[in-house]
N, C-alpha and C positions, 0 to 999 in steps of 0.2 A: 546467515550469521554462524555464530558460533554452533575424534576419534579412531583403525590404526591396523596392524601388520594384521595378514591372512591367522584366523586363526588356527586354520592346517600347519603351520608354520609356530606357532608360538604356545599352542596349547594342551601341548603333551603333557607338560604338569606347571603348578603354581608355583609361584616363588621362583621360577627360572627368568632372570634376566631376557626380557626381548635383544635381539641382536643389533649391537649398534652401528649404526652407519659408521664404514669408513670413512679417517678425514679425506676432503676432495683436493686435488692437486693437476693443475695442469694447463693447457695454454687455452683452451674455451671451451667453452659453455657444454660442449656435445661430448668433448673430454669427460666432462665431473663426473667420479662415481662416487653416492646417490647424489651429493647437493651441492647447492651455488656456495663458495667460496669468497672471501674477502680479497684475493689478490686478483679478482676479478675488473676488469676494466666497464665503466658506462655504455660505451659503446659496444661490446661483447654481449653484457645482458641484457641490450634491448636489441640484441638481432639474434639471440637465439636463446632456448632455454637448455638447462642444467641436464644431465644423462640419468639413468639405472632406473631401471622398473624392477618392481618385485614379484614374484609367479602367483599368478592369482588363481584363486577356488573357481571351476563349473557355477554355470547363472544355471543353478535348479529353481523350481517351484514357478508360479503363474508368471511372475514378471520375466520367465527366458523371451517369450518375446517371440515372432516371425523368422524365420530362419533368413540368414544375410545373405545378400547378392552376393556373386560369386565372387565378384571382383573386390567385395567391400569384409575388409576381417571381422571375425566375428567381435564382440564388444567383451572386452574385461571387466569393465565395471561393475559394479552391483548395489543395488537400490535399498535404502534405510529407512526404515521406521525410526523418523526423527518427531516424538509427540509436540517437543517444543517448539519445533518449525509449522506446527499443525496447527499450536495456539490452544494446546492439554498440556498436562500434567498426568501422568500417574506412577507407579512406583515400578522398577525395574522387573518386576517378575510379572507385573501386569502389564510392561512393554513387550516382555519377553514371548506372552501367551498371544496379546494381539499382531507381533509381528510374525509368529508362525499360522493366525489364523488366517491374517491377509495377505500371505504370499511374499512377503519381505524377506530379502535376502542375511539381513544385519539389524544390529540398534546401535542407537547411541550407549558408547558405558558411562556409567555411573561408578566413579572412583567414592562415592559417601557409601554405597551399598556395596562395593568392591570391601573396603574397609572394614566395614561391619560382619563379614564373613570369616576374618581367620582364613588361615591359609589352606586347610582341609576345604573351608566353604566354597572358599575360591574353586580351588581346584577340581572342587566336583561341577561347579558352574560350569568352567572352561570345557571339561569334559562334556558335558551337556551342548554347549555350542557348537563343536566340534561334532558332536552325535549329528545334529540337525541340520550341517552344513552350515551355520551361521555367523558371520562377520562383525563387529564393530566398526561404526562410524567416527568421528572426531571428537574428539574431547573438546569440551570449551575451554580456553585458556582463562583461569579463575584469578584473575588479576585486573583489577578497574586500572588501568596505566592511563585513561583519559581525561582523570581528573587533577584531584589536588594531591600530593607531593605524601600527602598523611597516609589517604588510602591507598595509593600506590606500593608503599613503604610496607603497609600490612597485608598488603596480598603476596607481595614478593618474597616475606617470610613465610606464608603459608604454603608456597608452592613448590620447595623440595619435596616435601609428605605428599604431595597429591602426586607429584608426577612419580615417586617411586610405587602409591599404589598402583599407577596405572602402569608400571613400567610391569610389575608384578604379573598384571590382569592380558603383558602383552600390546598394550596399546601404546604406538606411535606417533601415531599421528593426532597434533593439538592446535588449534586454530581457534583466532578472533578477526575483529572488523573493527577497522578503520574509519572513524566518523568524517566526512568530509568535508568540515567546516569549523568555524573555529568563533568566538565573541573575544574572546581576550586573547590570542597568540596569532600572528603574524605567518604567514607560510612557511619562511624561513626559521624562526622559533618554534614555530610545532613540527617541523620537520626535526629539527635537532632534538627536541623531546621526545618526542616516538623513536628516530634512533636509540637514541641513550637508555631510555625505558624499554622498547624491544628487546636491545640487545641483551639486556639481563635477565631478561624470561627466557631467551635463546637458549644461553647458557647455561640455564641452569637446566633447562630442557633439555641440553645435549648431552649433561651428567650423564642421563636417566634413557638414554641412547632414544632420542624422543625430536622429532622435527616440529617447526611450525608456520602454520598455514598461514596470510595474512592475504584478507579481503578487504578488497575497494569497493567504497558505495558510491554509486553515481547519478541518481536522478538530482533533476536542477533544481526543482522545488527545496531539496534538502541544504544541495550546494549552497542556494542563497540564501536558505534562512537564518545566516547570521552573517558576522559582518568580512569575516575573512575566509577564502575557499579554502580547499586542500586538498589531499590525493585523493582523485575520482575516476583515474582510470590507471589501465593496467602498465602501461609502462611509468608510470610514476610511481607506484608499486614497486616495480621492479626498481628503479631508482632506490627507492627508500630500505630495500633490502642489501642492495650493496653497500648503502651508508653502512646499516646493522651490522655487516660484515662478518656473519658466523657462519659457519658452514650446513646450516640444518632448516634453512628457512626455505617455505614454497608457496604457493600461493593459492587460497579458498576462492576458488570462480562460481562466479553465480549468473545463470542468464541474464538474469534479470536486467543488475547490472552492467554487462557487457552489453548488453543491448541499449539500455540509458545511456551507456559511452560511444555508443554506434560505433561499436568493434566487430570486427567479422571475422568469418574465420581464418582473413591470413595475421588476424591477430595470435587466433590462437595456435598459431604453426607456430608460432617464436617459441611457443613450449615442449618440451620431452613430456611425456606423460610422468615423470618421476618428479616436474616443478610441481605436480599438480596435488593438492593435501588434500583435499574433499572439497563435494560439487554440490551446490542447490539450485533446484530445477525448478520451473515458474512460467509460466505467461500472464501478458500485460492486457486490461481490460482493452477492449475496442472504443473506437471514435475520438480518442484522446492524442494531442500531440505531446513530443520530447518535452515540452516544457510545463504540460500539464500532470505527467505520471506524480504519483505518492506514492514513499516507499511502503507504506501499510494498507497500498491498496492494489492486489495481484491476482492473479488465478490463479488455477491448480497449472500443471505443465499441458502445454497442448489443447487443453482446452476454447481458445479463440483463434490462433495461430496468428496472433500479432508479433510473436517472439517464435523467429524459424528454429523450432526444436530438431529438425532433421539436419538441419546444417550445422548447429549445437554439436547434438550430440552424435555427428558423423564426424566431426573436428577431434572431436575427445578421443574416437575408435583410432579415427587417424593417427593420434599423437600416440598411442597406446596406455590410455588411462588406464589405471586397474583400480582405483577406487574406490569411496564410497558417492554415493550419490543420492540426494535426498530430497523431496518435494518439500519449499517454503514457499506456499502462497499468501501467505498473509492477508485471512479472506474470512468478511466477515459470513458471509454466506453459511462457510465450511464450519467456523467456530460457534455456528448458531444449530449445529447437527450432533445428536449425540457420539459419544467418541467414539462407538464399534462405525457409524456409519460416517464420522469424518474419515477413518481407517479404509473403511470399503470405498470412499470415493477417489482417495490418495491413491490404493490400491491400482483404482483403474486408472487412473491419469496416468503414473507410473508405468505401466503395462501397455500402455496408447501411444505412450511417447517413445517406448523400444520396439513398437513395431514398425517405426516408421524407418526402424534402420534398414 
């Protein structure tokens, strides 16, 4: 479920504008520098994804990982200490201290604690992340757009101010999740409401020179539990972006999912690593078939190998991700562990799953 540019790149000082994507223009998909485009045709963004990577920071600290086969590049991406995908809470400076104990490459930011700091505060942070070689992960898009028309309406005025703290703090990248299913609206009618809703958060996002992610859930349990389905895999996704038609949207892949949609990896060739906003990494318990998985019932990455993490995440080296990428297993197991040693178990899972490159 529900962070952004290198911070080598963005955090020389506070209060400096992240750099904004230019607009994209051109005949497909492999053309766009950085993002997908409204003048884009159906048939172009389901055969290939959108162009431009950005230079990414050295994988220091425990999660670098085994060194890569010769033939296989090395991996850009880099691994986040995301507490909320862990199923914690604690406060940014207590992410901050447990992601450099356990070898994390980044965190999630915190645009409420970004705020709270004044722009001296900021900027001595950034400086500090910067010190530690450290990254940010995705921001959550702070907008309920799933529901009734009231709360929509009040998050969509909230979300100038957020996105200029974060634009402040540096951070590009903002992604949410797509529920895939529906009791009151029809496919076609919540297709057309997530365009019209999306595309206003796009926008205002793209102010604030700022892209956004948008993840598909696909297990069927979820699909059917109510009475009308809706986008659950990745090219309906990409559908629904070219409805939204702005030039700054990409896409939050999640094994999890991809593998509920029984996608593989010539799925995820259709993508540039520049489609790609931020990744959550996972496997699926054992003995269970497609139509018995729950989405609140996962493991850490790599841990069962019911979900081929190695062809994952050798898809992503391929496309040239750069990154973030972060363990959501949604386990109660883990969330039954205190936080330093949910941290040390993430930890490894993370560091097991990049050796496999």
């Amino acid at each position: 479920m529900p962070a952004k540019e290198s911070l080598e790149q963005t955090t020389a000082c506070a209060g400096r504008s992240a750099p904004r994507p230019p607009d994209a223009t051109g005949a497909t998909l492999h053309d766009l520098e950085p993002t997908m485009t409204n003048e884009l045709t159906r048939r172009q963004l389901l055969s290939a994804g959108a162009a431009a990577s950005v230079a990414a920071l050295p994988t220091p600290g425990i999660l670098a990982g085994a060194a890569a086969p010769a033939e296989m590049p090395r991996r850009k991406f880099y691994a986040i200490l995301s507490l909320g995908r862990l199923g914690f809470q604690a406060s940014f400076p207590e992410s901050l201290e447990l992601t450099v104990k356990h070898g994390f490459e980044g965190l999630d930011p915190d645009p409420n604690y970004f705020a709270s700091l004044g722009d001296d505060g900021l900027k001595r942070l950034l400086d500090e992340l910067r010190a530690k070689n450290l990254r940010f992960g995705a921001a959550g898009l702070p907008v309920e757009f799933r529901k009734d028309e009231a709360r929509f309406n009040d998050g969509l005025k909230n979300l100038p101010a957020t996105a200029e703290v974060l634009e402040r703090a540096g951070v590009w990248r903002v992604s949410t999740w797509v529920l895939p299913c529906s009791n009151e609206l029809t496919y076609p009618q919540n297709f057309r409401q997530h365009a019209d809703r999306l595309r206003q958060c796009a926008q205002i996002l793209a102010d604030h020179g700022q892209k956004l992610g948008l993840e598909y859930v696909a297990p069927r349990t979820l699909l059917r539990s109510q009475r009308h389905p809706f986008i659950h895999t990745m090219s309906e996704m990409k559908e629904l972006m070219v409805a939204i038609g702005t030039n700054n949207l990409g896409i939050q892949l999640d094994s999890w999912h991809w593998f509920n949609a029984e996608e593989t990896g010539k799925d995820l060739f259709t993508l540039r690593g520049s489609d790609v906003l931020t990744v959550d990494l996972n496997d699926a318990p054992t003995g269970l078939s497609l139509d018995e998985y729950r989405d609140d019932h996962r493991e850490l990455p790599a841990a069962t190998g019911v979900i081929p993490a190695k062809d994952f995440l050798g898809s992503l080296v391929q496309i040239d991700y750069d990154g973030p990428i972060q363990p959501e297993p949604f386990n109660a197991a883990l969330r039954a562990k205190s936080l330093n040693q949910a941290c040390t178990s993430a930890s490894a899972a993370m560091k097991r799953s990049f050796s496999l490159l």
